[in-house]
FISE-478886 format. One record per residue (C-alpha): residue in three letters; z, x, y negated; residue number from 1. Coordinates in Angstrom, 1 decimal. Each point is the difference from the previous one (the first is absolute). Layout:
REM FISE-478886
> ALA:Z:X:Y:NUM
...
***
This chain:
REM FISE-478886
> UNK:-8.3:14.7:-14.9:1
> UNK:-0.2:-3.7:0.3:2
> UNK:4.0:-1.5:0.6:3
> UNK:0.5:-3.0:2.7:4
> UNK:0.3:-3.3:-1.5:5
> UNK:2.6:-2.4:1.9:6
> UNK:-1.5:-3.0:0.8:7
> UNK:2.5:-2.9:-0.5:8
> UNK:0.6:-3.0:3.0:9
> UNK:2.1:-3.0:-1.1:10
> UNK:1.9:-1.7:2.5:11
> UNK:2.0:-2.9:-0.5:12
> UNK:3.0:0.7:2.2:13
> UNK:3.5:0.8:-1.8:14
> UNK:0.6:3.7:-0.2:15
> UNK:2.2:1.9:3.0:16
> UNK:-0.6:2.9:2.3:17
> UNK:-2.8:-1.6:1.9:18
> UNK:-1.6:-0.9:-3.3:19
> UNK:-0.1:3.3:-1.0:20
> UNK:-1.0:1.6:2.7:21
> UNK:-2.9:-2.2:0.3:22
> UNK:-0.7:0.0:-3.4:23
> UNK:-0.2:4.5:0.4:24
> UNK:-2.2:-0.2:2.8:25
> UNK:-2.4:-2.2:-1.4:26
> UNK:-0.3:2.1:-3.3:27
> UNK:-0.7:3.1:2.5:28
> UNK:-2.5:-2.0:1.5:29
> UNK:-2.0:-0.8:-3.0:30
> UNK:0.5:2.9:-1.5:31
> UNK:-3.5:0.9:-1.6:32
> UNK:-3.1:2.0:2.0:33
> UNK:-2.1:1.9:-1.3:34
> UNK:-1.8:-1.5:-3.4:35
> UNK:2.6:-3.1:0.5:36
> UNK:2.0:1.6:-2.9:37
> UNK:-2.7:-1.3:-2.2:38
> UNK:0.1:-3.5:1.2:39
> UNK:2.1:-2.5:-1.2:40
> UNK:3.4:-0.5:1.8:41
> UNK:0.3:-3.5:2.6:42
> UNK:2.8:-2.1:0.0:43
> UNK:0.6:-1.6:3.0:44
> UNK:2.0:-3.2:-0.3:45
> UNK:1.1:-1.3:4.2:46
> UNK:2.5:-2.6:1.1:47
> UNK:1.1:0.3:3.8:48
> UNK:2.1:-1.0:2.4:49
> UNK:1.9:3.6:0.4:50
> UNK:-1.1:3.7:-0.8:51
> UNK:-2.2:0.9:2.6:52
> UNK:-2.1:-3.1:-1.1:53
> UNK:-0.1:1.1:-3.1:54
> UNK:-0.7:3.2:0.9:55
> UNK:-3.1:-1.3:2.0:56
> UNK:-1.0:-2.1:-2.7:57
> UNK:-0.1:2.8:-2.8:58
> UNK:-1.4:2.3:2.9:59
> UNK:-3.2:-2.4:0.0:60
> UNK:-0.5:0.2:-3.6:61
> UNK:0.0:3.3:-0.4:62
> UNK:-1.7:0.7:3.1:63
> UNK:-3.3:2.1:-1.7:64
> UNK:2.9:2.2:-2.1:65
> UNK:1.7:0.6:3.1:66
> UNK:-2.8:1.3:2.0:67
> UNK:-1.7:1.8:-3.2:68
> UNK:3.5:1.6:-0.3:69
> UNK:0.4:1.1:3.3:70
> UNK:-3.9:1.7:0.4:71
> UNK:1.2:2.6:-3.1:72
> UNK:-0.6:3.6:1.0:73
> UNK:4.2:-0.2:-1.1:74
> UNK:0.9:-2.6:2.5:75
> UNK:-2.3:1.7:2.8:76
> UNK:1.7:3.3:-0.6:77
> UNK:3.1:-1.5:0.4:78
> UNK:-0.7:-1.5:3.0:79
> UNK:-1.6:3.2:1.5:80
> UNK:3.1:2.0:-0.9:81
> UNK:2.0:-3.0:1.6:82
> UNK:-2.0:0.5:3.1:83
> UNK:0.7:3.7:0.4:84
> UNK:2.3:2.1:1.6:85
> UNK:1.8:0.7:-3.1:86
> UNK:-0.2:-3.8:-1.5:87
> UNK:1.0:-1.4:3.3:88
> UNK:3.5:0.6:-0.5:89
> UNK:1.0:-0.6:-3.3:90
> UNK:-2.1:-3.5:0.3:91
> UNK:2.6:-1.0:3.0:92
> UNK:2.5:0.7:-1.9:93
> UNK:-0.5:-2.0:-2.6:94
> UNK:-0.9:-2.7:1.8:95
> UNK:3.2:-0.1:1.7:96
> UNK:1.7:0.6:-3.2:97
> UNK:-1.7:-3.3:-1.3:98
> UNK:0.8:-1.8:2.9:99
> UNK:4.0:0.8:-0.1:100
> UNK:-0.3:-1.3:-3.7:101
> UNK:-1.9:-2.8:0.3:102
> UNK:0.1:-1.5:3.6:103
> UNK:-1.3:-3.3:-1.3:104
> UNK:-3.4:1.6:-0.8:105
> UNK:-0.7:1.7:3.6:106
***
C-alpha cells in the first residue's frame, strides 16, 4: 500500500519542549490525504511573535491540506468511533492525559 509521507514545517524558533511539541502537531496536521503522497512535500517557512501565532500562521497555509486531510474516509471513521459509546471514553481520556502533560496547550 501507499506509506504516509511527513510533510516538513520550518520554524525559526530555538528548539525546546514547546518547539517540539509544535513542531509534532503540525507534521500530524499535514500529514498527507488521500493522492497527497504523490505531491511534492511544502515547506513552510513563519516568523511570529509566540507559538500559537505560529501555529495560526502555518494553519493558514496549509489550510486546503488540512481540510482535504480531515474529509478521508480514515479521519471520518475516526471521528465516528470518537463519537460512540465505545470511543467516547478513551477520547476523554486522552484528552485529559494531554492536558496534565501539556497545560500550556489547553
Amino acid at each position: 500500500g501507499k506509506g504516509r509521507v511527513l510533510r516538513c514545517v520550518r520554524i525559526e524558533r530555538p528548539p525546546g519542549r514547546q518547539a517540539m511539541m509544535a513542531a509534532m502537531w503540525a507534521a500530524l496536521w499535514l500529514c498527507a490525504g488521500a493522492g497527497a503522497e504523490d505531491a511534492r512535500p511544502p515547506v513552510y517557512t513563519v516568523r511570529g511573535e509566540g507559538y500559537y501565532d505560529v501555529g495560526r500562521q502555518v494553519g493558514e497555509l496549509a489550510r486546503e491540506r488540512i481540510v482535504g486531510w480531515l474529509q478521508t474516509d480514515e479521519m471520518a471513521g475516526l471521528a465516528a468511533w470518537c463519537a460512540s459509546a465505545a470511543g467516547r471514553g478513551v477520547f476523554r481520556a486522552l484528552k485529559e492525559a494531554n492536558a496534565a502533560a501539556f497545560p500550556e496547550y489547553v
